[in-house]
Steps between C-alpha positions, in 0.01 A plus 500: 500500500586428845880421576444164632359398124843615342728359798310149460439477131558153450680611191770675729703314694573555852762726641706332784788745567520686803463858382178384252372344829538782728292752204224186471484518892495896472230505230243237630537707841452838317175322244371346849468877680227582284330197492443335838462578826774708699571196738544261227794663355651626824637160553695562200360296182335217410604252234508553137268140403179694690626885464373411121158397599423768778598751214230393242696261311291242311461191720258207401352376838468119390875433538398514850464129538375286769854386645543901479205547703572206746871598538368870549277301808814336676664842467242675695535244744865525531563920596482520877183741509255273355594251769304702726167520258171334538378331161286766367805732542682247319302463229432881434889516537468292201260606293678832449851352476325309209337817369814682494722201311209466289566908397888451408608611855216760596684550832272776620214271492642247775725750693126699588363158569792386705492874687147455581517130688473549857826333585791551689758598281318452207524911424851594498600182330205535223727630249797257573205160452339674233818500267635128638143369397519645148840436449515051610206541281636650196806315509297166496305603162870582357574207565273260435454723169882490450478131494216403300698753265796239487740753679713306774741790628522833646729759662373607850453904445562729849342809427709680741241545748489324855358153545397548861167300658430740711608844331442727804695345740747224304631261750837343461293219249426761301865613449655191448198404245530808268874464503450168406236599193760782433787241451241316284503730244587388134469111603374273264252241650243257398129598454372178603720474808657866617817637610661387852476739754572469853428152477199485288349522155357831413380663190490942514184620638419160695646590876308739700661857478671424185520767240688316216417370122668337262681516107459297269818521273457439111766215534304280749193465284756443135364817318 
């Protein structure tokens, strides 16, 4: 059984203190050596929600639902390389970002597609936009799953690896963003509407370069 399946039983519950944090961030680095590509881990992990799926984990591609797919479309749009793409660029861009959600998080799938688009920049950040694609769309099937589920709260979850956008070079953005998703760490929020953070609503996964997930603590859902 892989590790991921016992770390994210949903009969567990989450660890959130530090030193459980730092061995989940040790382990899904150590699992993700053997797995995926060298230059996907070297930028040190990639979050928990879509470790699971890359991994083998069962994953039923219908809860990929059309506002998944169309959010998964104005995220494409948004990272600064596909600015400089032509529409069939785009849409192959696409089609494997949609292939690789569709998986559970297949990274590997749309970091070779990403590393084979004739784009400036597109290769040494293929790894970075491979992981923020998988994990804004994850964290929108939590959620939406989370909801229809009748469970309103949640405790933002820093896995204890950097939130940077750009993970080669982080720029000063970068800094102040992963201290700020750092700081985050064991807030309670609202599903529906996020947590506050510098100066707008975010749920974990849903910013570009960010790394974090979420509890779910027995006492918010009345068990």
């Amino acid at each position: 059984m892989s590790i991921f399946s016992k770390l994210f039983s949903r009969s567990q519950p989450r660890p959130t203190s530090s030193v459980v944090q730092e061995e989940l961030a040790a382990r899904i680095q150590e699992e993700l050596v053997t797995q995926v590509p060298e230059e996907l881990v070297a930028q040190d992990s990639a979050s928990a929600d879509i470790v699971a799926g890359s991994l083998g984990l069962d994953f039923d591609p219908s809860r990929v639902t059309q506002d998944v797919r169309d959010d998964l479309r104005r995220n494409i749009r948004e990272i600064e390389e596909f600015k400089k793409v032509d529409d069939l660029q785009f849409e192959h861009a696409y089609s494997a970002a949609l292939l690789s959600i569709s998986r559970g998080g297949d990274l590997k799938v749309l970091y070779d597609a990403l590393k084979a688009m004739d784009v400036p920049g597109m290769g040494i950040r293929s790894a970075d936009i491979a992981r923020t694609l998988n994990n804004q769309s994850m964290a929108l099937i939590r959620q939406q799953e989370n909801l229809k589920n009748g469970i309103k709260f949640a405790r933002w979850f820093y896995l204890g690896v950097p939130c940077f956008r750009n993970r080669q070079h982080p720029s000063a953005d970068d800094i102040s963003m992963n201290e700020a998703h750092q700081a985050a760490d064991g807030k309670k929020y609202k599903i529906a509407k996020g947590l506050l953070l510098q100066g707008h609503y975010t749920t974990p996964g849903r910013i570009e370069g960010c790394l974090c997930t979420f509890n779910i603590d027995v006492e918010d859902i009345g068990l």
